[in-house]
TIDODO-620142 format. One record per residue (C-alpha): residue in three letters; z negated, x, y. Coordinates in steps of 0.02 Angstrom, whole numbers, plus 50000, padded with zeros to 5 digits. Each point is the difference from the previous one (the first is absolute). Layout:
BEGIN
AlaZXY/...
***
This chain:
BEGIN
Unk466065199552094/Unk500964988850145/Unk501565010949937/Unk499744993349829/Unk499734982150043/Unk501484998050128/Unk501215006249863/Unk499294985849897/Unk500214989350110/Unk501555004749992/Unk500644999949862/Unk499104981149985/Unk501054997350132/Unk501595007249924/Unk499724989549810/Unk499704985950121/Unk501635000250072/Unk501085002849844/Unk498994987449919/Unk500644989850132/Unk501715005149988/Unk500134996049825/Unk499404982050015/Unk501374995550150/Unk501175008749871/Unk499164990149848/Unk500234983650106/Unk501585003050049/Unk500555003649816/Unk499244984449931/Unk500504988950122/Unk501785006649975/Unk499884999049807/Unk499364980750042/Unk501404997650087/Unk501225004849880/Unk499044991449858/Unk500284982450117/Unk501875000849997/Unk500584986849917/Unk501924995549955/Unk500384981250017/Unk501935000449977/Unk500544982149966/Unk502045003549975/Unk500245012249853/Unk501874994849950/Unk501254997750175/Unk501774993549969/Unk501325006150118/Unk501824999550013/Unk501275015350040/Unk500285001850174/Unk498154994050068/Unk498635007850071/Unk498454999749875/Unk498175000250051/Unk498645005049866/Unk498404996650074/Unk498215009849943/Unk498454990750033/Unk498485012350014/Unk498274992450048/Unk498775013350072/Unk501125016050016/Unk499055010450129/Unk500615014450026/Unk501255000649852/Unk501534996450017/Unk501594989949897/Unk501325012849905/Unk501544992549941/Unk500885008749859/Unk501584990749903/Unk499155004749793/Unk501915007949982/Unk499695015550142/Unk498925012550006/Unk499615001850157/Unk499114984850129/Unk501144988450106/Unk498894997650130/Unk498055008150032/Unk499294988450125/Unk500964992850128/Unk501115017149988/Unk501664998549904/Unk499965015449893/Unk501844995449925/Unk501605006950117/Unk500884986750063/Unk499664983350056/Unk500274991349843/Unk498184996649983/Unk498624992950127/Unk498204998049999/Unk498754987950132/Unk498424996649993/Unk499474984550034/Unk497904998149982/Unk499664999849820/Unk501994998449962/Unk500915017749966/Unk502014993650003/Unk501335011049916/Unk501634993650076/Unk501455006049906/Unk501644998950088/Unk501664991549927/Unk499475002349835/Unk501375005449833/Unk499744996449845/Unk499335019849983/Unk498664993850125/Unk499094987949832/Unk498625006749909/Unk497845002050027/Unk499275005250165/Unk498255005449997/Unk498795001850139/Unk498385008349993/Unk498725004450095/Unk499905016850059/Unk498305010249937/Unk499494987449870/Unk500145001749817/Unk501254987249919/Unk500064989150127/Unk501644992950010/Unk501234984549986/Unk501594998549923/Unk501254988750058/Unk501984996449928/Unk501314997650102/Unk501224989649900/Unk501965001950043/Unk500844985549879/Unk501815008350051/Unk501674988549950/Unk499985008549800/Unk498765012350027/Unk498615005349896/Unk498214992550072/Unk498274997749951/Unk499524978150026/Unk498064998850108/Unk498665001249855/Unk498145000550002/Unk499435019650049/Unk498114997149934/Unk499684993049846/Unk498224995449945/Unk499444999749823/Unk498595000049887/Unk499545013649854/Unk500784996449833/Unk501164985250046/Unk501945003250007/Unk500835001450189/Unk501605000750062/Unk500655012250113/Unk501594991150107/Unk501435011650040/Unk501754987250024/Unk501525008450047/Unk501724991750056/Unk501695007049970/Unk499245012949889/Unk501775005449901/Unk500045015849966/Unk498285005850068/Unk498545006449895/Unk498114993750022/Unk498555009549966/Unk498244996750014/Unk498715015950055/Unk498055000250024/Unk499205008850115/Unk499965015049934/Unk501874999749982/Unk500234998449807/Unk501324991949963/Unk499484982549915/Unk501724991249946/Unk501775002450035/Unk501304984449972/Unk499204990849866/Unk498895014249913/Unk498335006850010/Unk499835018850038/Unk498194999750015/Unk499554999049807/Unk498924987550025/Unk500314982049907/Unk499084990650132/Unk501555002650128/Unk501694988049982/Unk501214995650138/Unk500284984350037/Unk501824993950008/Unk499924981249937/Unk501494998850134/Unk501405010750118/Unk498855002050152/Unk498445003949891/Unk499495019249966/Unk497924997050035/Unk498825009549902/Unk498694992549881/Unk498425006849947/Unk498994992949862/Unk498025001349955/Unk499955009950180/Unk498675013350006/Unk499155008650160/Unk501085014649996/Unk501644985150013/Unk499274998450153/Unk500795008250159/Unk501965000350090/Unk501594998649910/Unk501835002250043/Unk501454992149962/Unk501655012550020/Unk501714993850017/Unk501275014949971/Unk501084996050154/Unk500735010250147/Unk498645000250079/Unk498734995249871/Unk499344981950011/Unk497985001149985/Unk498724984849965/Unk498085004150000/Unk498884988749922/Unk497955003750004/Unk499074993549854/Unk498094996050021/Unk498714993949903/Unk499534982450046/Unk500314980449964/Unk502014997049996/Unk500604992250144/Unk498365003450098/Unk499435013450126/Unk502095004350034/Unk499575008850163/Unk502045002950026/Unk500814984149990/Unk501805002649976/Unk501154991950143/Unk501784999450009/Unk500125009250185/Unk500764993250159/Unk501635004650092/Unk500754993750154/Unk500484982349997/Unk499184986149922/Unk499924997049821/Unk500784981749921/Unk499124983750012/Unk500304981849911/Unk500314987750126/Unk499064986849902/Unk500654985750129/Unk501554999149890/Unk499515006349826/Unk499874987549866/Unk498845007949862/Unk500264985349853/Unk501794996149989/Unk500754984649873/Unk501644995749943/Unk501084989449903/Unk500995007649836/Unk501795004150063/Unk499554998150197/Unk500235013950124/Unk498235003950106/Unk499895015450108/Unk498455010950036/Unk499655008350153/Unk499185013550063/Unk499795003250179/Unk499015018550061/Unk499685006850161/Unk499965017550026/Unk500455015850098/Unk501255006449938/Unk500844983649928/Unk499395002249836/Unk501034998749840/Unk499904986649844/Unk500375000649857/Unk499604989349837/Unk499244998549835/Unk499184989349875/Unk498685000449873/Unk499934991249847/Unk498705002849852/Unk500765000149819/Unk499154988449842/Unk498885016249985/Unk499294998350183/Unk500955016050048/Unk500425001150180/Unk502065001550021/Unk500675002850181/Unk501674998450042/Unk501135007150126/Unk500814985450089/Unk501355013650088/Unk500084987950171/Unk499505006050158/Unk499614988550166/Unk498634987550028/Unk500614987449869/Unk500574999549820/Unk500854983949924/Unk499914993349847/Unk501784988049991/Unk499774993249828/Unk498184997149984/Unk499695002149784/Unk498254999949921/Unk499915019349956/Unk499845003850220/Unk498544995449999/Unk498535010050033/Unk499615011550138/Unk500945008350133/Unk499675014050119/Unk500785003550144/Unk499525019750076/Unk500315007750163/Unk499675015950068/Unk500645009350170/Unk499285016149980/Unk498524997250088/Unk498644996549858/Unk499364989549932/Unk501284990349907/Unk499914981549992/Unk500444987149874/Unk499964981349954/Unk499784988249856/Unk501214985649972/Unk499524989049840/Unk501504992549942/Unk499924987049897/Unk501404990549922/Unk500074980749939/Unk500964995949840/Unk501154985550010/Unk499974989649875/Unk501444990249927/Unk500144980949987/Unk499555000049795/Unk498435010750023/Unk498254991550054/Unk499515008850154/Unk498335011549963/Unk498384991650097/Unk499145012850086/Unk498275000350103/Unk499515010650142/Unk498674998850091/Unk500314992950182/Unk498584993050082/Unk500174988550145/Unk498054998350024/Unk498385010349992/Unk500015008849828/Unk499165015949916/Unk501275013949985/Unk501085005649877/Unk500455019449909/Unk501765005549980/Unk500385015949945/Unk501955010750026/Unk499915005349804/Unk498465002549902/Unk500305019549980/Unk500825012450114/Unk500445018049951/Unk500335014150090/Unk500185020149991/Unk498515012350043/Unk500045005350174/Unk501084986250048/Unk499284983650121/Unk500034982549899/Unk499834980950071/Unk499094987149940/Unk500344983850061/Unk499214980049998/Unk499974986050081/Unk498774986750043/Unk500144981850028/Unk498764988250070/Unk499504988850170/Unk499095007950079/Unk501235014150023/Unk499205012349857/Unk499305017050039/Unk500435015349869/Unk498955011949948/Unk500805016849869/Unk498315005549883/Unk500065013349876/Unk498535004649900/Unk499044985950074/Unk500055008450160/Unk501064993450154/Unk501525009250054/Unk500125005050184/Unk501385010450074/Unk499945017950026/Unk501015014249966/Unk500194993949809/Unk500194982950008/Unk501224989650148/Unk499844980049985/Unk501444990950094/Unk499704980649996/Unk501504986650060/Unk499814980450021/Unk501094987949955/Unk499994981650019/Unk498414993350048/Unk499065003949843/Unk500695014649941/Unk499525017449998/Unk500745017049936/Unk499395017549986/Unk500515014749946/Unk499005015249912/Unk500565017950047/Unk499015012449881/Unk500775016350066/Unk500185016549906/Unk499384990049834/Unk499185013349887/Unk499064994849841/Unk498444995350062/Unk501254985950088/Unk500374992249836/Unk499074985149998/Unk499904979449993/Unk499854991750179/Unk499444986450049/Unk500784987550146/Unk498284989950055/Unk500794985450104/Unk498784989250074/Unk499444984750150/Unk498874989050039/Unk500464986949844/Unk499925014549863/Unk500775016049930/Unk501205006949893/Unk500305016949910/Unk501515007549902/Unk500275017849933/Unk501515012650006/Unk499755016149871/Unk500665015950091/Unk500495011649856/Unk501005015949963/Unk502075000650021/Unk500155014149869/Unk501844997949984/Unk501355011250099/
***
C-alpha cells in the first residue's frame, strides 16, 4: 500500500512539474507574441532626394522592437541588404547603425542604378514593413518626383492614385496590385475592369484612379517604370476620410548640405511700375551648396486657366527694360541646390499705364488707412486651378490698423498647418498683411471654396477663392 501511494505521489509530482514547465513556456510565448504585436513603424521620410556622387541615409523608425530586428532589402533584389546590424551584401557599398529606435541604411556614393524602394521589415512579424524611395533626379535621367505613399479614402467615392515621372521618353509605366496582375500599361487598362483609368492630364502625370472604390480596392499598389533598372512607386490605399489618418507623410528626404532659403531682408513681394520703365526684381537665397535660380511667371487666361511661363534667365534677378501692361502678373523665382527642399518666391508685378495728354486720367480708390479702421479682403484671383496630385496657392491680403490677423477656413472649419496644408504670412507697410495657402498633393476632396477670415479689434472681413480642377494638359 506505501508502494502504491509513493508512486502517486509521484507521478503528482511529475504532472506538477510539466505543468509547470508549460506555463514558463506559455509565458514566455505570450509575452514574446506581445512583444511583437507592440512594434510599431513610425517612419516620417518616405521619399529622400539625393544627388550622384553622395552618400544617402534611409532611416527606419521602429517603436517597441524587442527582440526583432530591422532587415533591409532594395524591392529590386532578392535577397536582404542588411539583417540587423550585419551587412549581408559583399562589399561595402551598403551600411547599417542603429541608433535607439532609428535603424540607418547608409548607402555609399550613390549612381543613378542606386534609385528605387527600400523596404525594411521587421524580422518574425507578419507584414510589418516600410517602404521608402530613394529618388536620383540624374541630369536627363528618368525619375519618379516625392508623392504621397498612403492614400486614405472612403467606400464608393472616386480616388486618385499619384504616380509622376520625369524624363519619362521612351519608358513604359505600368500599374500592378498586390497580387501582381497587371492593372494598366501606358494609357490602357489591362484589368477589364471600367472603374480603372490612368491619369495623364499632363507629361509628369501617370497616377492611377479608381472610381466607386469597393473593399476589395483596398490594399498596396505599384507603379512600374520599364527602365534599366526598373523605377518602382508603392502607394497603400486604405479605407478612411481623405486627407485624414495619413500615418506616412510623404517628405522630400535630406542630403548633406543645407537646402535654399529666401532672405526676406531684401525681397520685395508687391512690385509697381510705370508703362515703358525698366524695374528689376531680385531674388537673394542662402544655401549650401549655392543654390541655383531660375525664373518663371504665371498668368491666368480670360477662362481663369493658370498659364506659366518659362522666363529662360538664370541669377537672382530678372529685368523687365520696357515695362508694357501685358508683364504684369506674377513671378516666381525657384532655387534648388540639391539638398531638398526647393524654395521659391512670389513677386507681384504690377504695371501702371501711362496715359497720354488727350486722355482723362482714370480715378482710382484704394484703400489706405492712416488711422484705426476695420480691415479689408483682397483676394490674388477669384479661382485658381490646378492638376490632381499637384500642390496649389491661394493667396489674399488684408488691410486694416490695427495690423489685421488672417485666418484660411474651408468648410466652416479653420485651417491649421499640417502635413496638407503650409500657411506662409509676409507684412508689408504698416497695415498690410499677406499670406499664402499651400494645399499640397490636391486630390478631389481638395476642390473646394475658401475662405480668407481677416479680422481686429474694429471688425472683420471675409473673401473667397474657389480651388477647382486643371483638367487641361
Amino acid at each position: 500500500m506505501a508502494f502504491s501511494l509513493q508512486r502517486t505521489d509521484g507521478r503528482i509530482y511529475y504532472k506538477l512539474a510539466n505543468l509547470l514547465i508549460t506555463l514558463v513556456v506559455a509565458v514566455f510565448l505570450f509575452s514574446s507574441v506581445s512583444e511583437v504585436n507592440g512594434v510599431r513603424l513610425m517612419t516620417r521620410q518616405m521619399n529622400l532626394t539625393f544627388e550622384m556622387g553622395r552618400d544617402a541615409t534611409l532611416t527606419c523608425t521602429v517603436h517597441s522592437i524587442g527582440r526583432s530586428r530591422v532587415i533591409w532589402r532594395k524591392l529590386s533584389e532578392p535577397f536582404p541588404l542588411t539583417v540587423g546590424t550585419t551587412r549581408f551584401w559583399p562589399g561595402k557599398k551598403y551600411r547599417v547603425k542603429r541608433n535607439g529606435d532609428d535603424w540607418k541604411l547608409t548607402i555609399k556614393n550613390v549612381e543613378y542604378a542606386d534609385a528605387g524602394e527600400y523596404e525594411c521589415r521587421v524580422s518574425g512579424t507578419d507584414g510589418v514593413a516600410d517602404i521608402l524611395s530613394l529618388i536620383i533626379p540624374a541630369s536627363g535621367k528618368t525619375h519618379l518626383l516625392p508623392t504621397e505613399t498612403t492614400i486614405s479614402t472612403t467606400l464608393g467615392s472616386t480616388v486618385t492614385l499619384p504616380c509622376h515621372i520625369n524624363n519619362l521618353r521612351k519608358a513604359l509605366v505600368m500599374w500592378q496590385d498586390e497580387k501582381g496582375q497587371v492593372l494598366t500599361l501606358r494609357k490602357k487598362t489591362y484589368s477589364g475592369d471600367r472603374r480603372h483609368n490612368v491619369l495623364h492630364t499632363e507629361r509628369i502625370q501617370w497616377s492611377l484612379e479608381i472610381r466607386d472604390v469597393k473593399p476589395d480596392d483596398l490594399g498596396v499598389y505599384t507603379c512600374v517604370v520599364s527602365t534599366k533598372p526598373f523605377l518602382t512607386r508603392t502607394v497603400t490605399l486604405r479605407e478612411g476620410q481623405p486627407g485624414e489618418g495619413v500615418d506616412k507623410i510623404p517628405e522630400i528626404g535630406q542630403s548633406t548640405g543645407s537646402s535654399p532659403q529666401l532672405v526676406r531682408d531684401t525681397f520685395r513681394e508687391d512690385v509697381h511700375v510705370k508703362q515703358y520703365q525698366a524695374v528689376t526684381l531680385t531674388c537673394q537665397f542662402t544655401g549650401d551648396p549655392t543654390p541655383t535660380i531660375k525664373w518663371e511667371r504665371r498668368m491666368w487666361t480670360r477662362d481663369g486657366v493658370k498659364v506659366v511661363e518659362d522666363l529662360k534667365t538664370d541669377g537672382e534677378t530678372y529685368t523687365l527694360t520696357n515695362a508694357q501692361m501685358e508683364d504684369t502678373g506674377v513671378y516666381v523665382c525657384r532655387a534648388s541646390n540639391g539638398s531638398p527642399p526647393p524654395a521659391l518666391g512670389l513677386i507681384r508685378v504690377k504695371v501702371r499705364e501711362v496715359m497720354t495728354t488727350t486722355t482723362p486720367l482714370p480715378t482710382t480708390t484704394t484703400f489706405d488707412p492712416i488711422d484705426d479702421a476695420a480691415p479689408r479682403a483682397y483676394s490674388f484671383g477669384e479661382v485658381v486651378y490646378q492638376h490632381l496630385g499637384r500642390d496649389a496657392e491661394l493667396t489674399c491680403k488684408a488691410v486694416g490698423i490695427p495690423r489685421p490677423t488672417i485666418q484660411w477656413r474651408v468648410d466652416g472649419d479653420h485651417i491649421q498647418d499640417n502635413y496638407k496644408y503650409t500657411i506662409r504670412e509676409q507684412q508689408y507697410r504698416h497695415h498690410t498683411l499677406h499670406s499664402a495657402l499651400l494645399v499640397k498633393s490636391v486630390h478631389p476632396g481638395n476642390f473646394k471654396k475658401y475662405e480668407c477670415y481677416v479680422f481686429n479689434k474694429y471688425g472683420d472681413d471675409r473673401t473667397t477663392i474657389v480651388l477647382a480642377e486643371n483638367r487641361n494638359p
